[in-house]
N, CA, C and O atoms as a printed pandas DataFrame, in Angstrom:
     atom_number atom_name residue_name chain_id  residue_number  x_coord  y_coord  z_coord
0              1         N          UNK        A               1  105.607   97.917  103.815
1              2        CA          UNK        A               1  106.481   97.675  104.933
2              3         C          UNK        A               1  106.426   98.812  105.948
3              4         O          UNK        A               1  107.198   98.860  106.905
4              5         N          UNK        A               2  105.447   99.765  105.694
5              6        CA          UNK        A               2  105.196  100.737  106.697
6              7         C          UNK        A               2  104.744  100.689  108.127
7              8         O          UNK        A               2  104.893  101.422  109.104
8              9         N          UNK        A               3  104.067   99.421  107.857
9             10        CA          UNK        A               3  103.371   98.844  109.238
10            11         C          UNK        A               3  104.367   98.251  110.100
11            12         O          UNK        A               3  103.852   98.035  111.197
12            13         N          UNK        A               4  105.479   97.926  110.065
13            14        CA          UNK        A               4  106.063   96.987  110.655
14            15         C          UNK        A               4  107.483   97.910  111.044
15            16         O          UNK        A               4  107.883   98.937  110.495
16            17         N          UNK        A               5  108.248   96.936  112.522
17            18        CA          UNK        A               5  109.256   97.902  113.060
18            19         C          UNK        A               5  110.060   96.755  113.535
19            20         O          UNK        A               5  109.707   95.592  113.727
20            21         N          UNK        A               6  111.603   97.509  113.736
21            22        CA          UNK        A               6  112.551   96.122  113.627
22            23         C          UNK        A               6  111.906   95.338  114.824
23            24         O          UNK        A               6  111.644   94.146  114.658
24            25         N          UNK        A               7  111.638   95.956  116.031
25            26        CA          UNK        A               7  111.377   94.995  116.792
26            27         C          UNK        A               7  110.639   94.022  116.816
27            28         O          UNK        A               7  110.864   92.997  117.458
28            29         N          UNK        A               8  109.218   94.331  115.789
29            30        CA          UNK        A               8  108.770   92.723  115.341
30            31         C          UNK        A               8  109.674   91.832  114.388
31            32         O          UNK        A               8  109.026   91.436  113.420
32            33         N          UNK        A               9  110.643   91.523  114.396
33            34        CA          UNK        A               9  112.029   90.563  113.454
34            35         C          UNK        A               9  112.480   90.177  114.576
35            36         O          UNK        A               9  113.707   90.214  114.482
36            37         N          UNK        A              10  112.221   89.876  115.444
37            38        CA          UNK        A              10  112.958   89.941  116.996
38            39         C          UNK        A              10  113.978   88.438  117.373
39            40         O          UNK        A              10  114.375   88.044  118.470
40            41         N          UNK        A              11  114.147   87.950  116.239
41            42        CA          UNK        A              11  114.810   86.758  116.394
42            43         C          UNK        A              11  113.944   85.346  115.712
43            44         O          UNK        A              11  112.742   85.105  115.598
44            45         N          UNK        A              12  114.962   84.719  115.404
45            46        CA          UNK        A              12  114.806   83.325  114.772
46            47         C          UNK        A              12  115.128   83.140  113.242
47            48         O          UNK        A              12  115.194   82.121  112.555
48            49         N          UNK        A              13  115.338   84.709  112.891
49            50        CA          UNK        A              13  115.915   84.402  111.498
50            51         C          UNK        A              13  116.901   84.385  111.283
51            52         O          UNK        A              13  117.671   85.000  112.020
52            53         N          UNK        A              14  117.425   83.610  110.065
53            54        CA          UNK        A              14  119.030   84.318  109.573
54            55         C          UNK        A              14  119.645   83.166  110.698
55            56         O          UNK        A              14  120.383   83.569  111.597
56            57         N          UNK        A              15  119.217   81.393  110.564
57            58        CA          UNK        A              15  119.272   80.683  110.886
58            59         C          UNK        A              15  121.026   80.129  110.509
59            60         O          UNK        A              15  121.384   80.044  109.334
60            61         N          UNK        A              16  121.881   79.829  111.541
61            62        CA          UNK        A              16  123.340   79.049  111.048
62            63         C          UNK        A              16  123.904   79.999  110.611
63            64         O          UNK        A              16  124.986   79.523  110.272
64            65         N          UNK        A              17  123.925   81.171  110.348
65            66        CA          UNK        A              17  124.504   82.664  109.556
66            67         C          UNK        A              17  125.512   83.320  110.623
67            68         O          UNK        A              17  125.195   83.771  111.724
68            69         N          UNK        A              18  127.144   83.261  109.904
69            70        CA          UNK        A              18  127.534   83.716  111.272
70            71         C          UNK        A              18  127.827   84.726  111.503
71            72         O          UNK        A              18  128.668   85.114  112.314
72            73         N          UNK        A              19  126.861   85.576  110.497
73            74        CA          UNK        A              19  127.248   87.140  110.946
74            75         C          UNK        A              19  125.913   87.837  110.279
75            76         O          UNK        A              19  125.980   88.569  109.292
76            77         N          UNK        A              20  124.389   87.420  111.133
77            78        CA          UNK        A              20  123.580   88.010  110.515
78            79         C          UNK        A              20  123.567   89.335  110.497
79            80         O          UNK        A              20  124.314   90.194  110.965
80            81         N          UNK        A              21  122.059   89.363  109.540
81            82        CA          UNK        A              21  121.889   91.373  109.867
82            83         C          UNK        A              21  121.154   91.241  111.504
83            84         O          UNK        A              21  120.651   90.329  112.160
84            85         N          UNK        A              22  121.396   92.556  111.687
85            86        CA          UNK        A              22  120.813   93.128  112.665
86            87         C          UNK        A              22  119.151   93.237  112.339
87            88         O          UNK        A              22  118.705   93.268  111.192
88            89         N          UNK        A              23  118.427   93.282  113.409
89            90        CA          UNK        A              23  116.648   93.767  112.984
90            91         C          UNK        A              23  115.882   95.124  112.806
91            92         O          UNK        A              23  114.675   95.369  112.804
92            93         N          UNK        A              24  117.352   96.188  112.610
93            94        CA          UNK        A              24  116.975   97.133  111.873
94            95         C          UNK        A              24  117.423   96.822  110.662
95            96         O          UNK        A              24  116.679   97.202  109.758
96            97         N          UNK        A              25  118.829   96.002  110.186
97            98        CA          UNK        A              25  119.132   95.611  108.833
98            99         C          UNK        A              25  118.215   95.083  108.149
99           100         O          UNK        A              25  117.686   95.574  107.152
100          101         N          UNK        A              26  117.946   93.904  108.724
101          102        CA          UNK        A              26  116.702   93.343  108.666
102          103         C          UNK        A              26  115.500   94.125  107.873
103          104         O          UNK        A              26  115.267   93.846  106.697
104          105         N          UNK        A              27  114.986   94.807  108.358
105          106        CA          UNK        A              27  113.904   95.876  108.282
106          107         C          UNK        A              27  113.889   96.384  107.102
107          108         O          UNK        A              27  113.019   96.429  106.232
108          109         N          UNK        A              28  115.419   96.931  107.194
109          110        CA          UNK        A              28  115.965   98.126  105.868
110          111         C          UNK        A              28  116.068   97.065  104.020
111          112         O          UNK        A              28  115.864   97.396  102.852
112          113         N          UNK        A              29  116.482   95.777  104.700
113          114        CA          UNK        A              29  116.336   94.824  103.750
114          115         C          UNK        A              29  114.979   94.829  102.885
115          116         O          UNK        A              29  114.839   95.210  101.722
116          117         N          UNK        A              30  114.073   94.334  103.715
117          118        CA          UNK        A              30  112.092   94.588  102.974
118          119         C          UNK        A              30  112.233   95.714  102.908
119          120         O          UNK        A              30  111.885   96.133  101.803
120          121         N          UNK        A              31  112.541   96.365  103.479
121          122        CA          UNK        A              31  111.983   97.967  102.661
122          123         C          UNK        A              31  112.817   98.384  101.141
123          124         O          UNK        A              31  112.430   99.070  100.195
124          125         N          UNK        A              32  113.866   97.789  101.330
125          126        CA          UNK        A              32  114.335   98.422  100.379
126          127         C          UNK        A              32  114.461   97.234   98.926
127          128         O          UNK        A              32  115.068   97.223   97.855
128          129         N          UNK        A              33  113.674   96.486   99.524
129          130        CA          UNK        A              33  113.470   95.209   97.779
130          131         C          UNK        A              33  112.701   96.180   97.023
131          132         O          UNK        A              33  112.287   97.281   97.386
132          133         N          UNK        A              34  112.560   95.472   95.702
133          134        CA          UNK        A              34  111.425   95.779   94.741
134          135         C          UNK        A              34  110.378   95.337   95.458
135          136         O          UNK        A              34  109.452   96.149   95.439
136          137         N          UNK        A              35  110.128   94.211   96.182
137          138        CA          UNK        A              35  108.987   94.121   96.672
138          139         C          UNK        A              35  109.557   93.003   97.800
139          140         O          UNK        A              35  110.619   92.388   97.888
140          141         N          UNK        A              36  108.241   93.044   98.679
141          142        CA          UNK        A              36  108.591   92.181  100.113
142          143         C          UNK        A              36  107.000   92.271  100.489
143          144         O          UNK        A              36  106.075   93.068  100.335
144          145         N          UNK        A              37  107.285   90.660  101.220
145          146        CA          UNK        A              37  106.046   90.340  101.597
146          147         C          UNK        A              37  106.655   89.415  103.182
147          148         O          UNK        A              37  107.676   88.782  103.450
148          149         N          UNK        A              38  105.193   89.836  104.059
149          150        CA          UNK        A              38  105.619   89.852  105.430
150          151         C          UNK        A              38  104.503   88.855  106.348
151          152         O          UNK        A              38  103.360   89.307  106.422
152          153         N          UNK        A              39  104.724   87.795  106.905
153          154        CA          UNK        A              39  103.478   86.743  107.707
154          155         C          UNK        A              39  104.072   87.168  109.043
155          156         O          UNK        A              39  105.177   87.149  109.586
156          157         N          UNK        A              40  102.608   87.631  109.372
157          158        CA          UNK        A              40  102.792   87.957  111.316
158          159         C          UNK        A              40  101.711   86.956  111.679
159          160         O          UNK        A              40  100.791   86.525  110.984
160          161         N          UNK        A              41  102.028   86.703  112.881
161          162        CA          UNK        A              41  101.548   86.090  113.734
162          163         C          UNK        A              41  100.176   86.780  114.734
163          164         O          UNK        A              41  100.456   87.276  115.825
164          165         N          UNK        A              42   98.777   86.751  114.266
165          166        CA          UNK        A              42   98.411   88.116  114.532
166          167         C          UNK        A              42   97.912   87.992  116.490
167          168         O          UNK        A              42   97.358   88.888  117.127
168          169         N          UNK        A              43   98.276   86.811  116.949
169          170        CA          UNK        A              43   98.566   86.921  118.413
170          171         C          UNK        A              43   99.514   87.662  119.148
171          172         O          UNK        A              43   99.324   88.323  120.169
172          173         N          UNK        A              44  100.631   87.464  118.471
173          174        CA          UNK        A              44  102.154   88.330  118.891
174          175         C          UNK        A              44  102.494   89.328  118.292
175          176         O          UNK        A              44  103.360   90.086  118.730
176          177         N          UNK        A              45  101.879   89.506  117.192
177          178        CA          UNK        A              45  102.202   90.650  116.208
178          179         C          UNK        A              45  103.651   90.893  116.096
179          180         O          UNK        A              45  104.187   92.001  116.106
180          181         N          UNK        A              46  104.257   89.700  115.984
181          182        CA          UNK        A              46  105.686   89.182  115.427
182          183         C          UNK        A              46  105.696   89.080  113.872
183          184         O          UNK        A              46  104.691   89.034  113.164
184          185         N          UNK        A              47  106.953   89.052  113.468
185          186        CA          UNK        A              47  107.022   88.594  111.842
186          187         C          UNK        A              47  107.293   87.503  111.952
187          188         O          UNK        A              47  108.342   87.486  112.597
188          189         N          UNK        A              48  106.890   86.167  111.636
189          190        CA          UNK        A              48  106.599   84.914  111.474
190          191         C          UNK        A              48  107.563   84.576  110.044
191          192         O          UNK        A              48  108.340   83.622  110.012
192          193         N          UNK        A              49  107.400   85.358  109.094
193          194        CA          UNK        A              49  108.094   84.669  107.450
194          195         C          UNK        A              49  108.244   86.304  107.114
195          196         O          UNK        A              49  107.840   87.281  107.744
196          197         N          UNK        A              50  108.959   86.203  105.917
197          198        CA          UNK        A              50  108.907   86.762  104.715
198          199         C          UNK        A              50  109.617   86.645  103.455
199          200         O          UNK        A              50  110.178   85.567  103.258
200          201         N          UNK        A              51  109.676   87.265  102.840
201          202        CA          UNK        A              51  110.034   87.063  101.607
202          203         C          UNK        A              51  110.370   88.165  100.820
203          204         O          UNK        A              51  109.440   88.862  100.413
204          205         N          UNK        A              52  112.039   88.594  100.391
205          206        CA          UNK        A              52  112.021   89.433   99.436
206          207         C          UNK        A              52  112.145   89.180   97.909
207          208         O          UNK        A              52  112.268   88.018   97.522
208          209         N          UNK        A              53  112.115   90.333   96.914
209          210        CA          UNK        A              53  112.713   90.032   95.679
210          211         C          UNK        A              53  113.221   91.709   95.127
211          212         O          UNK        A              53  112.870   92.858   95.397
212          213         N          UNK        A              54  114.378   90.969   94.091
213          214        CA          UNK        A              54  115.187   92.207   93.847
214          215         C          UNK        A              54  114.670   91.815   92.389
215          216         O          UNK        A              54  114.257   90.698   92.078
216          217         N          UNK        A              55  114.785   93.203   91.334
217          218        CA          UNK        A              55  114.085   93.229   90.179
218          219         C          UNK        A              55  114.249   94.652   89.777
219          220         O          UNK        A              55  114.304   95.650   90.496
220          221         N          UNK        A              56  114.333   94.516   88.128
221          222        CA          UNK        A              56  114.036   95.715   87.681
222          223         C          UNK        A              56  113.225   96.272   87.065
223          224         O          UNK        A              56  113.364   97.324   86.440
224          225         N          UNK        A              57  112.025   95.442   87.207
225          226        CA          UNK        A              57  110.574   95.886   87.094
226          227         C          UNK        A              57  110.478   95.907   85.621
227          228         O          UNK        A              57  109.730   96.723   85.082
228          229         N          UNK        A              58  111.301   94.927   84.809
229          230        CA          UNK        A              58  110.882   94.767   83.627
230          231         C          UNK        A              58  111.226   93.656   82.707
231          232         O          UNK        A              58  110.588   93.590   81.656
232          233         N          UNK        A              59  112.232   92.687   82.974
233          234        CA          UNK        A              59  112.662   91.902   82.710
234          235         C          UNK        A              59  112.671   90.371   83.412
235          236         O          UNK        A              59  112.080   89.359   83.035
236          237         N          UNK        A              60  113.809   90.625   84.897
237          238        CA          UNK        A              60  114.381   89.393   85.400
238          239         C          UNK        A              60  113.806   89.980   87.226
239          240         O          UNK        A              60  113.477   91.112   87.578
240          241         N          UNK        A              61  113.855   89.127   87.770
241          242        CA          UNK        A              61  113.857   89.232   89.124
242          243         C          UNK        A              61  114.629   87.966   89.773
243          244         O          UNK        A              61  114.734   86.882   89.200
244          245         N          UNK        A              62  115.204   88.290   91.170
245          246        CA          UNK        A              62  115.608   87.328   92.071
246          247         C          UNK        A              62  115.291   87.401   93.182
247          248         O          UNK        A              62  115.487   88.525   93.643
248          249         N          UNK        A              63  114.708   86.422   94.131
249          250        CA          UNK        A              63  114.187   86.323   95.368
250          251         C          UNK        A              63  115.702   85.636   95.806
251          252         O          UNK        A              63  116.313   84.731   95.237
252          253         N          UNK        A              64  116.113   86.507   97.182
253          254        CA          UNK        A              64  117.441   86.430   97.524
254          255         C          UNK        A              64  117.117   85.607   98.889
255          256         O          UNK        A              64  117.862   84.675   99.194
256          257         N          UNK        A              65  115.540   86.091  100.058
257          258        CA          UNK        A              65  115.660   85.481  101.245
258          259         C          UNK        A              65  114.239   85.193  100.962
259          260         O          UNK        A              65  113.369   85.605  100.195
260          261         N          UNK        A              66  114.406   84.033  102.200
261          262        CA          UNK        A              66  112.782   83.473  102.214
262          263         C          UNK        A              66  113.209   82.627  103.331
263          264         O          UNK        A              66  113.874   81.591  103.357
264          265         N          UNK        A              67  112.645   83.349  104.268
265          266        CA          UNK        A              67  112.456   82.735  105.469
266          267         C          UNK        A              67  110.703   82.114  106.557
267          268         O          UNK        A              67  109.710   82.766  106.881
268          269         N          UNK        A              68  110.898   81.332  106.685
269          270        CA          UNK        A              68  109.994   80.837  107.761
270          271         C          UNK        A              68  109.745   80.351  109.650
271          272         O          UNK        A              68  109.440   79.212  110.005
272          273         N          UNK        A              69  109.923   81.276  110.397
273          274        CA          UNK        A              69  110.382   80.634  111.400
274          275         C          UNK        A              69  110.053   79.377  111.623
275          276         O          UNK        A              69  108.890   79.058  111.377
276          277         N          UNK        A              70  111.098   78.242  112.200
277          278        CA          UNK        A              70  111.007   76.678  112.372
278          279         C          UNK        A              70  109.863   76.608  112.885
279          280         O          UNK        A              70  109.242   75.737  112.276
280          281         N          UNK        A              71  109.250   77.057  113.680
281          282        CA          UNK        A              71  108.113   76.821  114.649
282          283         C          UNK        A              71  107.092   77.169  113.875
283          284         O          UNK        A              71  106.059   77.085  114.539
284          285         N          UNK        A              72  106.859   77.567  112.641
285          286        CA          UNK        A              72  105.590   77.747  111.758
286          287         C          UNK        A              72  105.639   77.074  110.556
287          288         O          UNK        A              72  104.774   77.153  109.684
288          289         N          UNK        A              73  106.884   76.253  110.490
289          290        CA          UNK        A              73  106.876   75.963  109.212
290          291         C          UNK        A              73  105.902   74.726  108.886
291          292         O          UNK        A              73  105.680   74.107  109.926
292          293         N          UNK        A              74  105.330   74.238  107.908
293          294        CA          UNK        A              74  104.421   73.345  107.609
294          295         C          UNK        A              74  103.282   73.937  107.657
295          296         O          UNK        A              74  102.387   73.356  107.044
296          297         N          UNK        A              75  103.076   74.663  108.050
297          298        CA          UNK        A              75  101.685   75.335  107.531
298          299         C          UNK        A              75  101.168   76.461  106.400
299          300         O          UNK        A              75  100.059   76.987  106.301
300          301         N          UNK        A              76  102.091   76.599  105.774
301          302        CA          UNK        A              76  101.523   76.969  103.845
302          303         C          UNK        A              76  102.101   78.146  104.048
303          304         O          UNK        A              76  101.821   78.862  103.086
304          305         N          UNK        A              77  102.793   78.730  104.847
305          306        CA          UNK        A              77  102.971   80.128  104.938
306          307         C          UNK        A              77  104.174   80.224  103.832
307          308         O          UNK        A              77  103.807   81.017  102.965
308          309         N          UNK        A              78  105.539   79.682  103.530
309          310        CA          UNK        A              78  106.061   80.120  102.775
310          311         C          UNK        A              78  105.726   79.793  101.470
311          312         O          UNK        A              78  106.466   80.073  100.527
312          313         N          UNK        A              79  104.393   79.075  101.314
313          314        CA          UNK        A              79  104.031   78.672   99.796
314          315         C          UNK        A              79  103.294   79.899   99.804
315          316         O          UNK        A              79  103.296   80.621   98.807
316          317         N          UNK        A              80  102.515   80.268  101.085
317          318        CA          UNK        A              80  101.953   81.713  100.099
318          319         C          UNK        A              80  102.816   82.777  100.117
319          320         O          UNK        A              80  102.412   83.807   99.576
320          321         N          UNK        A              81  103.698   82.775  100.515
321          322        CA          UNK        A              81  104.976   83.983  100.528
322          323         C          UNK        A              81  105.405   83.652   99.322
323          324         O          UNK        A              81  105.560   84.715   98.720
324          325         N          UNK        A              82  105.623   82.953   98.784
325          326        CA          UNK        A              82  106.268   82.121   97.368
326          327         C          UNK        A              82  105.087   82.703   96.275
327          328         O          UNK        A              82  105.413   83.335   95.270
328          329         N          UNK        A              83  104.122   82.493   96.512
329          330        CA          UNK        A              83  102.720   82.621   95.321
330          331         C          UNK        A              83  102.456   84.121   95.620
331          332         O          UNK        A              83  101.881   84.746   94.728
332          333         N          UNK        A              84  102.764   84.719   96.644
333          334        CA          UNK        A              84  102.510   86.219   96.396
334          335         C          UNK        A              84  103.635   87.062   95.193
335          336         O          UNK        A              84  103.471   87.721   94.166
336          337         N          UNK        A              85  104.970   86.531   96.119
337          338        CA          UNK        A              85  106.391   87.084   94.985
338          339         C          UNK        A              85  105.845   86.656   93.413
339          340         O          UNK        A              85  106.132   87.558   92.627
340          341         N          UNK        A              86  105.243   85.692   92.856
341          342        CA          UNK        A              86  104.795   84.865   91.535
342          343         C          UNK        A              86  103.920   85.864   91.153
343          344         O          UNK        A              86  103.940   86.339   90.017
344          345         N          UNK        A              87  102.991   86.291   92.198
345          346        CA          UNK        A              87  102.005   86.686   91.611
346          347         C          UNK        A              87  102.281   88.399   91.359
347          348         O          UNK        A              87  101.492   89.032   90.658
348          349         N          UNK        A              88  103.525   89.095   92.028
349          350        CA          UNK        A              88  103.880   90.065   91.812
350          351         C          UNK        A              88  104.799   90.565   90.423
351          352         O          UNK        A              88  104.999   91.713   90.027
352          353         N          UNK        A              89  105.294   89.202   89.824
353          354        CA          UNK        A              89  106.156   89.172   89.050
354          355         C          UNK        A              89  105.931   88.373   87.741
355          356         O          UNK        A              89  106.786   87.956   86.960
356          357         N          UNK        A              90  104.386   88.238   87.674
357          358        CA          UNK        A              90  103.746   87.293   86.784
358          359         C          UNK        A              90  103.839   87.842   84.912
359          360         O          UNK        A              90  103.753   87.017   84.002
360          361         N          UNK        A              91  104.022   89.336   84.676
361          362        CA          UNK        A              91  104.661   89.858   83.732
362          363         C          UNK        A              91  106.392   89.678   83.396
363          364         O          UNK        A              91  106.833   90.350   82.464
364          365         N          UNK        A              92  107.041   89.060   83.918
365          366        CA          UNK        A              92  108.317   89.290   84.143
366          367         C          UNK        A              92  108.967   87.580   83.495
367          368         O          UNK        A              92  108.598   86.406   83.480
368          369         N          UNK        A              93  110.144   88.429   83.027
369          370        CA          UNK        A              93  110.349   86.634   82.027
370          371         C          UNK        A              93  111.284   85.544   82.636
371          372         O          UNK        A              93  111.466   84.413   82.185
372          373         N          UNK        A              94  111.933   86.194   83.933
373          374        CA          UNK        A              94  112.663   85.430   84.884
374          375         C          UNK        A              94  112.384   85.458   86.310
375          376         O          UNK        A              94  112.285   86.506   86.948
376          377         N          UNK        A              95  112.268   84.387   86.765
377          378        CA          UNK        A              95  112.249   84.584   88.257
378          379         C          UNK        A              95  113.277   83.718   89.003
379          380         O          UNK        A              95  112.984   82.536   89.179
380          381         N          UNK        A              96  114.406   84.168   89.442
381          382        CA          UNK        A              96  115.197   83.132   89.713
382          383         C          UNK        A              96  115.427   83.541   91.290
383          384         O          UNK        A              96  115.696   84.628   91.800
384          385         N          UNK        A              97  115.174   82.005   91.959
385          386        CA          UNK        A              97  116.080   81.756   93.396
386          387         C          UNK        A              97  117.123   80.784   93.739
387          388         O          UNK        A              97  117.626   80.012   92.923
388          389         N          UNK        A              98  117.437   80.858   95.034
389          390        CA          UNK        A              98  118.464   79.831   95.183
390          391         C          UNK        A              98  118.118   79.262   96.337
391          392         O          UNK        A              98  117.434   79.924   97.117
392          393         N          UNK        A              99  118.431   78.214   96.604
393          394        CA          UNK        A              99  117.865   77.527   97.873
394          395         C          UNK        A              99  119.124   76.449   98.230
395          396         O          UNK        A              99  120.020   76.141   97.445
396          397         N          UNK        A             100  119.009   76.100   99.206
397          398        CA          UNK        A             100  119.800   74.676   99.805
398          399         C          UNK        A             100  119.241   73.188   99.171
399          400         O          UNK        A             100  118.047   72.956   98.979
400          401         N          UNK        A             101  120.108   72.442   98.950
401          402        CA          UNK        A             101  119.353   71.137   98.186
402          403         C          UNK        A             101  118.333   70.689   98.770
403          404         O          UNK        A             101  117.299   70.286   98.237
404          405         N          UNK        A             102  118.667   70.761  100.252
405          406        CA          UNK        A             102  117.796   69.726  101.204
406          407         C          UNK        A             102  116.451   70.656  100.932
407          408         O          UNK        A             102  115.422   70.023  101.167
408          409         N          UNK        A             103  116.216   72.103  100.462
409          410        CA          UNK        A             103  115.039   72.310  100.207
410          411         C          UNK        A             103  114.478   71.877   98.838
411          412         O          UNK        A             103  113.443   72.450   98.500
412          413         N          UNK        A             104  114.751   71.389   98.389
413          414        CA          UNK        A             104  114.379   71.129   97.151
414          415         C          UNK        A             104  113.037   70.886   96.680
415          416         O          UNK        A             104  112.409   71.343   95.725
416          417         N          UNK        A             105  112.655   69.773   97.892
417          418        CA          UNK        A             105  110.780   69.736   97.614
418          419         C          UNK        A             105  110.105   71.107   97.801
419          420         O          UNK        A             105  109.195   71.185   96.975
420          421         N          UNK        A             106  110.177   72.111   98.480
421          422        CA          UNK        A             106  109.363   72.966   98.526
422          423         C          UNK        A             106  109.181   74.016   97.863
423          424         O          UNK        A             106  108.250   74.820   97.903
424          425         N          UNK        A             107  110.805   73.970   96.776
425          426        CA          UNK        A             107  110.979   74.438   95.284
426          427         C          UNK        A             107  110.366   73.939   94.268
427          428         O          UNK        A             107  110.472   74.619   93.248
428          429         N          UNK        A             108  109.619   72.770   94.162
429          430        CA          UNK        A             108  109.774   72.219   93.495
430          431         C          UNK        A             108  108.797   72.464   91.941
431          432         O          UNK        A             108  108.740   71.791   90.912
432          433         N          UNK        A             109  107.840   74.248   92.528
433          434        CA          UNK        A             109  107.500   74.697   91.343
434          435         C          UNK        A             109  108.653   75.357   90.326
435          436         O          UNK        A             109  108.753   75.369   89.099
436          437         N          UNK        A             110  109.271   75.763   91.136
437          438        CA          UNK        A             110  110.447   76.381   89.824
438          439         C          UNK        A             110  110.781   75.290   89.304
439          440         O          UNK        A             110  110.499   74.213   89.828
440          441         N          UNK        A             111  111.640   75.435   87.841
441          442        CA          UNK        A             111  111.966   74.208   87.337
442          443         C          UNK        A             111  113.637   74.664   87.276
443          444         O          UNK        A             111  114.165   75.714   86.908
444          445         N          UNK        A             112  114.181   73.453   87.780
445          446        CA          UNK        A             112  115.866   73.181   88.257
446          447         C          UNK        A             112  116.894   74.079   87.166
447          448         O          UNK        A             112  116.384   74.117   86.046
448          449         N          UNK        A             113  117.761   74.552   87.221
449          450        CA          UNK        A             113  118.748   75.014   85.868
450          451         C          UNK        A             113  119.730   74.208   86.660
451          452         O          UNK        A             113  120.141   73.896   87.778
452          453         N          UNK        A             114  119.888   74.017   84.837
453          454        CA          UNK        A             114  121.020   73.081   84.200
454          455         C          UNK        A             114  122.429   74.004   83.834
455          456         O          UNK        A             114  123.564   73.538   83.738
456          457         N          UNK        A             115  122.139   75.059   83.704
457          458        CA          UNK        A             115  124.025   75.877   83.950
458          459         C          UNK        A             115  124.699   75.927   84.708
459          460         O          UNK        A             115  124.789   75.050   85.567
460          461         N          UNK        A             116  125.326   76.837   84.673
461          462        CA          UNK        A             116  126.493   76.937   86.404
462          463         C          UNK        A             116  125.958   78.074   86.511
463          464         O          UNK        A             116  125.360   78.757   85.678
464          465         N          UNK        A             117  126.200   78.250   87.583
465          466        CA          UNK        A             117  126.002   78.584   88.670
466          467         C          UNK        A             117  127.134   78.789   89.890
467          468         O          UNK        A             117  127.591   78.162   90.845
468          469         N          UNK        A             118  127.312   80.355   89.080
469          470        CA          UNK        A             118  128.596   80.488   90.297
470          471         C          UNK        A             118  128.370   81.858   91.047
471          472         O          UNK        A             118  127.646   82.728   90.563
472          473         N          UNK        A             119  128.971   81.997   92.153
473          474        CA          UNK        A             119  128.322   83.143   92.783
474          475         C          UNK        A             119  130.076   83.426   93.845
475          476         O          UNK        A             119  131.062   82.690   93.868
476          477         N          UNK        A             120  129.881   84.512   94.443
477          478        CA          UNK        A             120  130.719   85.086   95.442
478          479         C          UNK        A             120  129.913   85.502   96.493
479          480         O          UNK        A             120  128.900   86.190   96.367
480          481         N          UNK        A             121  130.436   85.021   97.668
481          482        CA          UNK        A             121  129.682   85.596   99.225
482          483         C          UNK        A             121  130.830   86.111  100.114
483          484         O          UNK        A             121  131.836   85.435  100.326
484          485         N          UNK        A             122  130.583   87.626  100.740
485          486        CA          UNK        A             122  131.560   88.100  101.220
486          487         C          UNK        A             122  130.851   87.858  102.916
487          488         O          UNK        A             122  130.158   88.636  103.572
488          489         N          UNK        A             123  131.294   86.630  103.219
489          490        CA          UNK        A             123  130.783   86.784  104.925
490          491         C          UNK        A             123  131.176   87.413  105.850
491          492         O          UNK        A             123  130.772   87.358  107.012
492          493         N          UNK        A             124  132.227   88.244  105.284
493          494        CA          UNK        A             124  132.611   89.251  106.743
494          495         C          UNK        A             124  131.693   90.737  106.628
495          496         O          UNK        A             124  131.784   91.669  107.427
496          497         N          UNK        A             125  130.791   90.684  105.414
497          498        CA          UNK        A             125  129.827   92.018  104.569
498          499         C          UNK        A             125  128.242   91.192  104.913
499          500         O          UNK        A             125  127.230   91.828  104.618
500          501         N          UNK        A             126  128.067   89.691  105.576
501          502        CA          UNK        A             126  126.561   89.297  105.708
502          503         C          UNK        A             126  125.597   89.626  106.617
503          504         O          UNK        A             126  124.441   89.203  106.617
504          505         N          UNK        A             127  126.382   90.836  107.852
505          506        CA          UNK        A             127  125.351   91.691  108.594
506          507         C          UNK        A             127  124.794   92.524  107.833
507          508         O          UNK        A             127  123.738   93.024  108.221
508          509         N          UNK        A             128  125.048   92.701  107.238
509          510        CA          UNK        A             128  124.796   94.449  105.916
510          511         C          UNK        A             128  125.617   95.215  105.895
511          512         O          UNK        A             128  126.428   95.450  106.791
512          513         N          UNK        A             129  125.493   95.885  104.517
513          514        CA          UNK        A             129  126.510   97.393  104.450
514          515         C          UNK        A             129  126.073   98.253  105.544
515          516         O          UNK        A             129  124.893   98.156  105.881
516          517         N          UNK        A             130  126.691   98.927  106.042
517          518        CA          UNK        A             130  126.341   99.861  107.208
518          519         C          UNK        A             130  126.726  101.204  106.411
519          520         O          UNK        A             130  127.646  101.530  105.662
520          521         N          UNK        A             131  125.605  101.810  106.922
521          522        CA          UNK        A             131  124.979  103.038  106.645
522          523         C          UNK        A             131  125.731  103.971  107.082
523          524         O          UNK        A             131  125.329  104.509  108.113
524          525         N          UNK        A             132  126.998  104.467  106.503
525          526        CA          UNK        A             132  127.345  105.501  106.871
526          527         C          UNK        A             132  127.406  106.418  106.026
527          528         O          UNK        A             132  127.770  107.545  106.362
């Protein structure tokens, strides 16, 4: 993530969110996963997709965002953003994400859990912790 600066994040992510991060949050986000993977656009030298995952490099991992800008989507980019995180975590005995139903087909290599599934979201904390 050395190559890259907030200003290529320059908008379109963090879609319906009503209090995204910022595109230095943004930034600080991939940098600071276990791992992150990044699709530019190499005309605009924009960030087009990416993909993080949180992990403790020995057990379980979770891919928390995975984004595609609308205007690129259908063209394989978040399946290979998807098969890179797989292929980073291919020792590892969990890989769990979460997605919206309506994505469901493009999940549809993971296989579904049958538990609950309960979670807490603090949306007035979904720009990011700020760095003070």
């Amino acid at each position: 993530m050395d190559n890259i600066c907030a200003e290529m994040l320059s908008g379109g992510f963090f879609v319906g969110w009503p209090n995204p991060p910022s595109k230095e949050t943004h930034l600080r986000i991939l940098q600071n996963a276990w791992c992150s993977y990044i699709a530019i656009d190499s005309e605009t030298n924009a960030v087009v997709g990416f993909i993080n995952c949180i992990s403790d490099g020995i057990l379980s991992a979770y891919v928390p965002l995975l984004e595609v800008l609308p205007e690129y989507q259908g063209h394989g980019i978040g399946k290979r953003l998807v098969q890179l995180i797989l292929d980073e975590t291919k020792d590892l005995y969990m890989i769990d994400i979460a997605h919206d139903e309506n994505r469901i087909g493009f999940y549809a290599q993971f296989k579904p859990h049958t538990g609950i599934l309960s979670y807490f979201r603090n949306y007035q904390s979904q720009s990011g912790k700020s760095s003070l």
